[in-house]
C-alpha positions in Angstrom: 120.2 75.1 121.0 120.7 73.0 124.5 117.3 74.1 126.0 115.3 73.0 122.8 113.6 69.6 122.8 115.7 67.3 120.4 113.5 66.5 117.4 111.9 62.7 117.9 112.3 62.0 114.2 112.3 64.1 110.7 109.2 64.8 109.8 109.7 66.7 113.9 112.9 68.4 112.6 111.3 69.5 109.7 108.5 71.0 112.4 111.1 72.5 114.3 112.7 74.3 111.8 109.3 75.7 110.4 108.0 76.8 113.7 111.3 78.0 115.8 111.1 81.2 113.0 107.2 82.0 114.1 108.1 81.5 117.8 111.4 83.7 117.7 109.4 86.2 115.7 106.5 87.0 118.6 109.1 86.4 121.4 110.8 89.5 120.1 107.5 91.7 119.7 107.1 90.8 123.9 110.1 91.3 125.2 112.6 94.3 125.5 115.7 92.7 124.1 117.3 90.1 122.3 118.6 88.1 124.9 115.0 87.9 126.5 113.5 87.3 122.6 115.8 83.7 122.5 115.1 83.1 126.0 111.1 83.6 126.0 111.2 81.4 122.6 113.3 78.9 124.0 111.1 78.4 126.8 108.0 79.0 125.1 108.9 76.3 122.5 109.7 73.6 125.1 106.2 74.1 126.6 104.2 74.3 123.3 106.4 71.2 121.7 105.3 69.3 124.9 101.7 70.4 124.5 102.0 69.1 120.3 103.3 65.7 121.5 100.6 65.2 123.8 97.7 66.1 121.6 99.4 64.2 119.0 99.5 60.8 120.5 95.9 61.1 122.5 92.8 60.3 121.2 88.9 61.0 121.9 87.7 58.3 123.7 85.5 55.9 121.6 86.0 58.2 118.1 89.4 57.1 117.7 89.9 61.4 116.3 92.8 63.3 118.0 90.8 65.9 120.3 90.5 69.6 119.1 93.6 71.7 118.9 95.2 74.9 117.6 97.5 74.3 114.7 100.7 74.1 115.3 102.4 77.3 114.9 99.1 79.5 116.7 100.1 76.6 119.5 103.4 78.0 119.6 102.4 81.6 119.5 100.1 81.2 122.6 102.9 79.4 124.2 104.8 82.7 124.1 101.7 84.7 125.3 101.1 82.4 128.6 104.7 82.0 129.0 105.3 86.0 128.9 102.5 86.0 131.3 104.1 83.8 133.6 107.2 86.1 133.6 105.1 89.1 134.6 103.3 87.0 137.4 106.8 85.5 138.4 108.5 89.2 138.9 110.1 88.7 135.7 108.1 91.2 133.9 111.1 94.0 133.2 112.1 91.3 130.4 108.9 92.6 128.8 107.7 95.2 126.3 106.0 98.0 128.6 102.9 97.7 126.4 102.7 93.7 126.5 102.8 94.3 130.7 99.4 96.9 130.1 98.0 94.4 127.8 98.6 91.5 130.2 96.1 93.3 133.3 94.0 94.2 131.0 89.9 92.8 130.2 91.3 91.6 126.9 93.9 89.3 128.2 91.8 88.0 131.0 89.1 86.6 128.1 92.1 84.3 127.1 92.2 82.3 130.5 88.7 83.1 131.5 85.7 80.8 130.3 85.7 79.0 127.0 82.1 81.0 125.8 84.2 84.6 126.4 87.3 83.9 124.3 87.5 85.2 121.1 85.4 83.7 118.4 88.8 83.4 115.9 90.2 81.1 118.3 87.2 79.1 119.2 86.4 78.7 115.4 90.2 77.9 114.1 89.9 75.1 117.2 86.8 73.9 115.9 88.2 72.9 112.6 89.8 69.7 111.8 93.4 70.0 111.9 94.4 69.9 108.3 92.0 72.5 107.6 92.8 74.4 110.3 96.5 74.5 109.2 95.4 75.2 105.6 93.8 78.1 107.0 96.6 79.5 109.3 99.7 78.8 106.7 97.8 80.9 103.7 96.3 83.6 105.5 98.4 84.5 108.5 101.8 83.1 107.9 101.4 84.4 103.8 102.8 81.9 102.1 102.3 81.3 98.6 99.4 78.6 98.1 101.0 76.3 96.0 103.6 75.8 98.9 101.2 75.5 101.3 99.2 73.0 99.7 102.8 70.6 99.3 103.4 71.2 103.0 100.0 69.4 103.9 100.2 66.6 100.8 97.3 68.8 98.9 96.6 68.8 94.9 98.0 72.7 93.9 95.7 72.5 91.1 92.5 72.1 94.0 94.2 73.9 96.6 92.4 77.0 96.1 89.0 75.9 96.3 90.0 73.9 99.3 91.2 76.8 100.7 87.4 78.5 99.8 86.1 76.1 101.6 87.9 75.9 104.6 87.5 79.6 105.1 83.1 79.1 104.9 83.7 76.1 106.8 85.4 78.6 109.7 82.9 81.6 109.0 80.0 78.8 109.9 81.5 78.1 113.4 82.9 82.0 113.6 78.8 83.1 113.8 78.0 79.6 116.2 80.5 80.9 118.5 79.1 84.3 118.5 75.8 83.4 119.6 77.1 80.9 122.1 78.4 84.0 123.3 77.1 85.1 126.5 75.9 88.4 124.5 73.1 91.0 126.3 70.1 92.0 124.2 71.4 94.3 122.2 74.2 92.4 120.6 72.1 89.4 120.1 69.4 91.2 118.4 72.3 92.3 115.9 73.6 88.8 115.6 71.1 87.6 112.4 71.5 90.7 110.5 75.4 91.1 111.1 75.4 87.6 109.5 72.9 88.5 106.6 75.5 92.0 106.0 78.7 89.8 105.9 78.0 87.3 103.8 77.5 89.3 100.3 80.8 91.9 99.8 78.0 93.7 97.5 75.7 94.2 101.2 75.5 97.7 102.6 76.0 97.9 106.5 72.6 99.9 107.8 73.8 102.9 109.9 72.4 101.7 113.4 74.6 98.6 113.0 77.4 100.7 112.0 76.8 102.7 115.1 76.4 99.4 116.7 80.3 98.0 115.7 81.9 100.9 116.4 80.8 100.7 120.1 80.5 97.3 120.9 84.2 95.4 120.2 83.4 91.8 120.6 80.3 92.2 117.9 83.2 93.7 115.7 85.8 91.2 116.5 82.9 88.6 114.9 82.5 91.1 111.8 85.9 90.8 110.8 85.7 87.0 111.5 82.5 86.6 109.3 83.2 88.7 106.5 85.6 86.7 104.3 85.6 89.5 101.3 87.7 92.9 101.9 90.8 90.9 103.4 90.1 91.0 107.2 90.7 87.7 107.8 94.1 87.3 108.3 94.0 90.6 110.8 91.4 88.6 112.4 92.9 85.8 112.9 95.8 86.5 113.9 94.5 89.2 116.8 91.8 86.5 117.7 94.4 83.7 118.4 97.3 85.9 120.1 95.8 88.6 121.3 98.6 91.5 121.6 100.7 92.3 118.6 98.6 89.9 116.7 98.8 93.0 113.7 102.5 93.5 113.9 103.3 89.3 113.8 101.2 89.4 110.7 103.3 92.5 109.2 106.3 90.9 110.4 105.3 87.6 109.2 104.7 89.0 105.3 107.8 90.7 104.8 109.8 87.3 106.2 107.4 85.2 103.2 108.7 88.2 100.7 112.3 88.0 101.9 112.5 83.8 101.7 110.6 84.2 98.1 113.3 86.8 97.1 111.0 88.6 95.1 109.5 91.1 97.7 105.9 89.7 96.5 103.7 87.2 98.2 101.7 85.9 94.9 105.0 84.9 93.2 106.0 81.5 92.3 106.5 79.0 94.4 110.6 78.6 94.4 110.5 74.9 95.1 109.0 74.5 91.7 112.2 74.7 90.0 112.5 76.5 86.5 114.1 79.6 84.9 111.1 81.4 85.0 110.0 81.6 88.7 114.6 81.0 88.8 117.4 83.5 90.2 118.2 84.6 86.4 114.8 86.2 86.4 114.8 87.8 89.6 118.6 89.2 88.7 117.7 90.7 85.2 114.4 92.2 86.7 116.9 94.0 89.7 119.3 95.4 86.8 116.3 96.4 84.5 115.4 98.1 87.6 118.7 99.8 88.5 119.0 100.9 85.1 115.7 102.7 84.8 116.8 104.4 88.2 120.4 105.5 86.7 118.7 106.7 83.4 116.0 108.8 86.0 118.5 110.0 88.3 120.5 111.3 85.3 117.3 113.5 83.5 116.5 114.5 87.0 120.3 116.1 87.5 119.5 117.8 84.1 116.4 119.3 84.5 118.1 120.4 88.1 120.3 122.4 86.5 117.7 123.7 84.2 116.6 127.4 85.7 113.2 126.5 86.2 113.2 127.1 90.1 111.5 124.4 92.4 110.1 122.2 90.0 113.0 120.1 90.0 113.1 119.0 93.0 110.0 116.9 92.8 111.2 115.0 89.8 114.6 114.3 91.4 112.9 113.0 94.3 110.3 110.6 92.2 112.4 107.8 90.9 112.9 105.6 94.2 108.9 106.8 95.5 107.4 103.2 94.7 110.5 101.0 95.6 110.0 98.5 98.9 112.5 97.6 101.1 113.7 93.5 100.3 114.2 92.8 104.2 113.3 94.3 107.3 114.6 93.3 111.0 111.4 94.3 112.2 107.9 95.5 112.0 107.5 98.9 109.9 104.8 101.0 108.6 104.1 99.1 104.9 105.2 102.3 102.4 102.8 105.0 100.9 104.3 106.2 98.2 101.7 108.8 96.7 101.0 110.3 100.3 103.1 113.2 101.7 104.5 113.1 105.7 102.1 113.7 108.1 103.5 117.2 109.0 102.5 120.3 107.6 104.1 121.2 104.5 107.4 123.0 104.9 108.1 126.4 104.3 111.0 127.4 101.6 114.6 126.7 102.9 116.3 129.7 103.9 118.1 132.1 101.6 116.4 130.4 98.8 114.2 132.4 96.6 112.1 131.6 93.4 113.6 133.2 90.0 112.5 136.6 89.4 112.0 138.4 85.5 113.9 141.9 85.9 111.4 144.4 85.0 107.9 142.6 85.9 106.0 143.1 88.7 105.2 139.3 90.7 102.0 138.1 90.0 99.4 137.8 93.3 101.1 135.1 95.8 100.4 131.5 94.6 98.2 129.6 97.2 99.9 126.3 96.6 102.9 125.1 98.5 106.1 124.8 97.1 106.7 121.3 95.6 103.1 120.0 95.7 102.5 120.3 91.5 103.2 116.7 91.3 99.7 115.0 90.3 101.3 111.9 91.6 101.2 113.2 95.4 98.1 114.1 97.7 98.4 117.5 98.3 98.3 118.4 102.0 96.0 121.2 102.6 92.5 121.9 101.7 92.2 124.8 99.2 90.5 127.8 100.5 86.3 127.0 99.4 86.7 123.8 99.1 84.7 121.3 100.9 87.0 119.7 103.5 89.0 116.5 102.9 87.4 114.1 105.4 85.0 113.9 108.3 87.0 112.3 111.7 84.6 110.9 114.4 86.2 109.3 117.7 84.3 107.0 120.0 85.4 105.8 123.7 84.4 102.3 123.7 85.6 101.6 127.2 87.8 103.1 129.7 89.7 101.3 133.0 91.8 103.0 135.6 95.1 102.9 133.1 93.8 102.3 129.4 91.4 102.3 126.9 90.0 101.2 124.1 88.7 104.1 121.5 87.8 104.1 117.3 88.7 107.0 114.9 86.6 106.5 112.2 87.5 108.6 108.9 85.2 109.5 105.8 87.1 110.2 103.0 85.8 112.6 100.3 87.9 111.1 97.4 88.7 107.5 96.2 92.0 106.7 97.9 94.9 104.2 96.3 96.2 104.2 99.7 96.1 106.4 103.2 97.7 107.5 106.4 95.8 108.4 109.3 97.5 111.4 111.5 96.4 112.1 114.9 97.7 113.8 118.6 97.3 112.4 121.5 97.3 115.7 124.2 97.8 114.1 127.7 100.7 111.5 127.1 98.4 108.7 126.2 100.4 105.7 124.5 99.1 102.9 121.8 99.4 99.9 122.4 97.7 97.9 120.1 95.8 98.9 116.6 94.0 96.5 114.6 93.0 97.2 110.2 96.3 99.2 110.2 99.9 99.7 111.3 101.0 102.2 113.5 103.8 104.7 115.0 104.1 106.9 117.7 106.2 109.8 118.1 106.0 111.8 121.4 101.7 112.6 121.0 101.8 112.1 117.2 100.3 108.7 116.2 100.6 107.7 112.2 98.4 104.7 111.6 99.3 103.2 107.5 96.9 101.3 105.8 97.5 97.3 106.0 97.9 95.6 102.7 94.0 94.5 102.8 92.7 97.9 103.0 94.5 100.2 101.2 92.0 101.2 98.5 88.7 103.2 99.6 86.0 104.6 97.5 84.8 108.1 97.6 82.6 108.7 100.4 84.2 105.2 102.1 84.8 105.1 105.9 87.9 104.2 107.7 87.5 102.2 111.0 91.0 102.4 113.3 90.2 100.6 116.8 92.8 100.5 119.4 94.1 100.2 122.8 95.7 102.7 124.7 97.2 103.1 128.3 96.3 106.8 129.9 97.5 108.5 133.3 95.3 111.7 134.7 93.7 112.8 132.0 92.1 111.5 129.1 91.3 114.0 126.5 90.1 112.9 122.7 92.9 113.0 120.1 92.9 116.7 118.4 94.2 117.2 114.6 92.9 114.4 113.1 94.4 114.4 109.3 93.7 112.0 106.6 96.7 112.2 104.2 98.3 115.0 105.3 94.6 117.0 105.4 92.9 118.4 108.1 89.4 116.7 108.7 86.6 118.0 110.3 85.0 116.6 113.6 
């Protein structure tokens, strides 16, 4: 492209090529278009290439040591942020996505330019690093790339990568927590600070209730929890909403499903492909694909039979199950990763008309069944509460801060029963929009939001609590969000 640098040498071009993807990838999550995507990127690269050369070739004075930097992609990426900023300040701002243009007036964007000590511990503690370790970190966790690559990207032993990368992540923890009490925090927070570090370092630690209380009201302490606690797989949500701020969720998302597309397998933990081999080779990819699309065929075809069986509904489920588990190879954009063994968020629906259940001439009907049509399948989470039975989940929602045309709020969710995966439902009465969720990906239709489990967090025990924090823009009124479902069931408030 004309308006890109040229690449000084090849080990640059190689850069280039590794970092124009990330760039292009954020650009189009801030703008309103394609056109504006390549133009933002373009522009944004130019300034963050400049800003990579210069750190490059200066030094600290008398340590002969390169001064402290981001890596080079989370550069890049906050290239596009301050670019996109200077678009809004320069009138330019329609290019943008309507939510970026909330985010960008907002408290949260304003810690990014304001003083060092209120910026987000994530990006104070990835700067802090040394910059192989801090690209270590940022390449494994946030760009999900399969470790072996990583570690022949950076000239690392595979065989040691992994405890390198261990390393590296207590080594960031250690100047996550100095960062937080650097922090300019009042007395409440600080008198937190010890015993959030003592909860976060053991995965087996149980979080006391007052500091509970404490995290779900106080959103820089919690930005520092999910920084702290390496266990429960936080850390690349962190990191990624810590360096870039807005959308720093759906670049992750986005950023995982490109990894699974250039593996070809659709899975982050396979093989590296540069190894070479049959086994991690095309051959085994292609026979699993046919195994696959022979076990569908074979389905599909018992599923027509039992359809034509006269055994009323029943059928339908089973003719509907074969293709439940199966993940889309490539996606243009950021989606809602799939829950397969959780119904829509919508009631359940009612018979389609003219369609009646089989009746025995000559036998009265039995009393009316209480379940819904199509919900025998042990396989699915049914979506109502039996009448007697204790309810599915409790829902609590907190207002952690409010300004003239947003806010920031936590639905927090405790589940009755273990969970494989979950979908939060919720209505927003007066119009308010999301704009950013972090620990899970989310949709809005009209004043319905969905938010999906990420990857990290799918799985909760029984009696386990789901924490969804997010911003929001409001106009006139802001009521708390009504019909708050967990899997299709009503919870109680």
């Amino acid at each position: 492209m004309p308006d890109l640098p040229s690449p000084q040498d090849a080990t640059e071009a190689a850069l280039f090529t590794e970092c124009w993807d990330a760039a292009l990838s954020y650009a189009d999550l801030c703008t309103a278009g394609s056109a504006a995507a390549a133009e933002l990127a373009r522009e944004a690269f130019a300034q963050g290439i400049r800003e990579l050369r210069e750190a490059e070739s200066g030094t600290v004075r008398g340590h002969g040591r390169r001064p402290s930097r981001l890596p080079r992609i989370p550069l890049l990426l906050t290239a596009v942020r301050s670019t996109a900023a200077a678009w809004e300040d320069a009138g330019q701002g329609h290019k943008l996505d309507p939510d970026l243009r909330l985010w960008l007036h907002s408290e949260q964007a304003a810690r990014y330019t304001g003083p060092p000590l209120d910026r987000p511990v994530a990006l104070r503690g990835l700067r802090d690093l040394q910059p192989a370790d801090a690209e270590l970190l940022w390449l494994a966790e946030a760009e999900a790339l399969p470790l072996p690559l990583v570690a022949r990207r950076l000239g690392l032993d595979p065989a040691t990568a992994a405890d390198e990368l261990a390393q590296v992540g207590r080594l960031f923890r250690d100047r996550c927590h100095r960062n937080h009490l650097d922090s300019p925090l009042d007395a409440e927070c600080r008198s937190y600070a010890r015993l959030l570090d003592a909860v976060t370092r053991s995965p087996a630690a149980d979080t006391p209730d007052d500091l509970s209380r404490h995290l779900a009201t106080c959103h820089r302490c919690a930005e520092a929890a999910a920084c702290l606690r390496l266990h429960g797989g936080g850390l690349p949500g962190a990191l990624t909403g810590g360096v870039i701020g807005w959308g720093g969720l759906a670049y992750l998302e986005r950023r995982r499903r490109a990894a699974e597309v250039r593996l070809g397998a659709g899975r982050p933990d396979r093989a590296d492909p540069d190894a070479g081999g049959p086994a991690d080779g095309t051959d085994g990819t292609c026979l699993a694909r046919h195994g696959l699309l022979v076990a569908a065929l074979l389905v599909s075809l018992l599923a027509l039979a039992v359809s034509l069986m006269p055994f009323g509904d029943t059928a339908d489920e089973g003719a509907a199950s074969p293709d439940a588990d199966r993940q889309p190879v490539a996606d243009p954009g950021p989606s809602l990763p799939p829950a397969p063994t959780v119904l829509p968020d919508t009631p359940s629906p009612e018979p389609s008309a003219g369609h009646t259940p089989e009746r025995t001439p000559g036998r009265e009907d039995p009393a009316p069944d209480p379940e819904p049509q199509g919900t025998s399948s042990t396989a699915a989470a049914p979506g109502t509460t039996a009448p007697g039975e204790p309810a599915a989940c409790r829902a609590d929602y907190d207002l952690v801060n409010e300004w003239p045309d947003g806010f920031q709020a936590t639905v927090t969710v405790t589940t009755r029963d273990p969970l494989d995966t979950w979908r939060v439902g919720f209505t927003l009465p007066d119009g308010q929009r999301i704009t950013q969720m972090w620990d899970a990906s989310v949709s809005q239709d009209g004043p319905r939001v969905t938010a999906t489990a990420a990857d990290y967090n799918r799985t909760v025990p029984a009696g386990g609590k789901l924490a969804l924090g997010f911003l929001a823009s409001w106009h006139g009124t802001n009521t708390p969000p009504t019909d708050i479902t967990l899997n299709s069931r009503p919870c109680v408030g």
